[in-house]
C-alpha positions in Angstrom: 8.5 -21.2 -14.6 12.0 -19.1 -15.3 10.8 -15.6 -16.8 14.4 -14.0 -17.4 16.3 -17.1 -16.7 18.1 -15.4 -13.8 17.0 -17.2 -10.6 16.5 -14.4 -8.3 15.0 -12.1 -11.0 12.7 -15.3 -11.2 11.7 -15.4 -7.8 10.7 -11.9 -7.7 8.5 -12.2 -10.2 6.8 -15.0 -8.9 6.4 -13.3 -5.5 5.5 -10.2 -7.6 2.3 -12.3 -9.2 1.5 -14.0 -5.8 1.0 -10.7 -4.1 -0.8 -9.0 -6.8 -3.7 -12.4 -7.1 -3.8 -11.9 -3.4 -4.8 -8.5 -3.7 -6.8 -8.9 -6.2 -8.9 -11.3 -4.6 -8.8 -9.7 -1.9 -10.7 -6.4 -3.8 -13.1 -8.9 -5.3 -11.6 -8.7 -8.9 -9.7 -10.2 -11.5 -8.2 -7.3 -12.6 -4.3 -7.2 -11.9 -3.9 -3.7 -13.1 -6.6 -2.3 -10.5 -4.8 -4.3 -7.9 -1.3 -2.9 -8.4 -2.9 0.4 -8.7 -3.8 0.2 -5.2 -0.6 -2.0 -3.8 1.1 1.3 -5.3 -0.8 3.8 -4.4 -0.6 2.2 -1.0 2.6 1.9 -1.0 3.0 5.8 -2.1 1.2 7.1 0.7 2.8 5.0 3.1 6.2 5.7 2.4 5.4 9.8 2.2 3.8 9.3 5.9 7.1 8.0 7.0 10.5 9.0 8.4 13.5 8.0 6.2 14.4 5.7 8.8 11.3 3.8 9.4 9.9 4.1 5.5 13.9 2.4 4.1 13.4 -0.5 7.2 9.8 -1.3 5.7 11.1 -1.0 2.3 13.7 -3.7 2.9 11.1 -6.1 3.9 9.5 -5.7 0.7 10.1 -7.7 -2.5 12.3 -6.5 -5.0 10.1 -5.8 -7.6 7.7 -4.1 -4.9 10.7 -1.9 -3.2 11.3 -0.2 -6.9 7.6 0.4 -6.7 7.6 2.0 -3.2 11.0 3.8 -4.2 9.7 5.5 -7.6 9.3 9.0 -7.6 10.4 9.8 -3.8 11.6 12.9 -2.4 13.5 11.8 1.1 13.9 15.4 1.5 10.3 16.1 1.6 8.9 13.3 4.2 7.4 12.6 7.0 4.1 14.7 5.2 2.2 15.5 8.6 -1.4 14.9 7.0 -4.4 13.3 9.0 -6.8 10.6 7.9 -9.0 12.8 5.1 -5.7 14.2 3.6 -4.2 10.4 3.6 -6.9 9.2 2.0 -7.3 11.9 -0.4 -3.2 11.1 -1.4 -3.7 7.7 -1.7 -6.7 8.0 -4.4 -4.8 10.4 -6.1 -1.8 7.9 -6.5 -4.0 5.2 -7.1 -6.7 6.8 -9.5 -9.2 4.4 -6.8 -11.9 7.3 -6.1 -15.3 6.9 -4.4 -16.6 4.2 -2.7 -14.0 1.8 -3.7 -10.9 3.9 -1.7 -11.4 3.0 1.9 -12.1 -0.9 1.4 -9.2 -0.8 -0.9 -6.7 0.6 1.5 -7.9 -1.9 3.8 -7.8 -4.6 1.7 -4.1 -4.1 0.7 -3.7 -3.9 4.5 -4.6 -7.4 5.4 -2.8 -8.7 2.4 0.4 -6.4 3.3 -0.2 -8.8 6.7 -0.1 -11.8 5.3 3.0 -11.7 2.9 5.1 -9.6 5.6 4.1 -10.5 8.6 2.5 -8.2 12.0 6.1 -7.5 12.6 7.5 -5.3 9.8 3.8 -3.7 9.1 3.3 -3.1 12.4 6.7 -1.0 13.0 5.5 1.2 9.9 1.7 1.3 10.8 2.9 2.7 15.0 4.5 5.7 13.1 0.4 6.6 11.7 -1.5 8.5 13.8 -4.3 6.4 15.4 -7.2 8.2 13.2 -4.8 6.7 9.9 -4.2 3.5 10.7 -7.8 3.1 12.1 -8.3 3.8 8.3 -6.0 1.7 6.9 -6.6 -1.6 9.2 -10.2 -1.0 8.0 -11.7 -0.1 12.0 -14.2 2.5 12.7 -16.8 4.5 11.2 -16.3 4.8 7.6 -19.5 5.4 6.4 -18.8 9.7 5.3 -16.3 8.1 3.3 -18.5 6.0 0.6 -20.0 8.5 -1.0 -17.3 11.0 -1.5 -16.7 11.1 -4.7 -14.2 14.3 -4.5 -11.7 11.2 -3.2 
């Protein structure tokens, strides 16, 4: 269905939608807002984890619409942040307003669906730059439990 009638503008917007159903369902709801809160905040805490280098190669693998998402709002001058796994999970609730319970299984969740659309390649480059305590977190492995009930997050 053309949106703008521009064919590649079309496209990303399709691929946009696909991505945020598939993290929706992937959360367990039907609310696209809540997913795109967490593809972004994702995406946020990500990109502030990485080196210039490695954050603009996983940006490029992105969809358009998705890579003005990562982009908005970044300081190249001010990353790689050096934070561990409680101070990565305390940025991503604050850039996704997903607090509580909810934050772990969402980061996870927009993990495997990061997977799917882009393959173990391009995540996985990103994902090696993580310490092992942060991507244990983000591919959803581990002890989580401390985390569920921290509602400070």
């Amino acid at each position: 269905m053309p949106f703008t009638g521009v064919q590649h503008l079309d496209h990303s917007i399709d691929t946009t939608n696909r991505w945020l159903d598939d993290i929706a369902r992937e959360l367990g709801t039907e609310d696209r807002r809540e997913a795109y809160r967490a593809l972004r905040g994702w995406l946020h805490t990500l990109r502030d984890r990485l080196t210039v280098q490695t954050g603009a190669h996983f940006a490029a693998q992105l969809p358009e619409i998705f890579r003005g998402v990562y982009y908005d709002g970044w300081s190249p001058g001010n990353v790689p942040k050096k934070y561990g796994r409680d101070q990565y999970l305390e940025a991503f609730c604050n850039s996704s307003a997903i607090r509580g319970a909810a934050a772990v299984p969402s980061l996870a969740a927009v993990t495997r669906c990061m997977r799917r659309h882009l393959g173990r390649g391009a995540l996985d480059h990103a994902l090696d730059q993580l310490p092992k305590d942060v991507r244990s977190l983000l591919e959803g492995e581990g002890d989580l439990s401390s985390d569920t009930g921290n509602e400070a997050w």
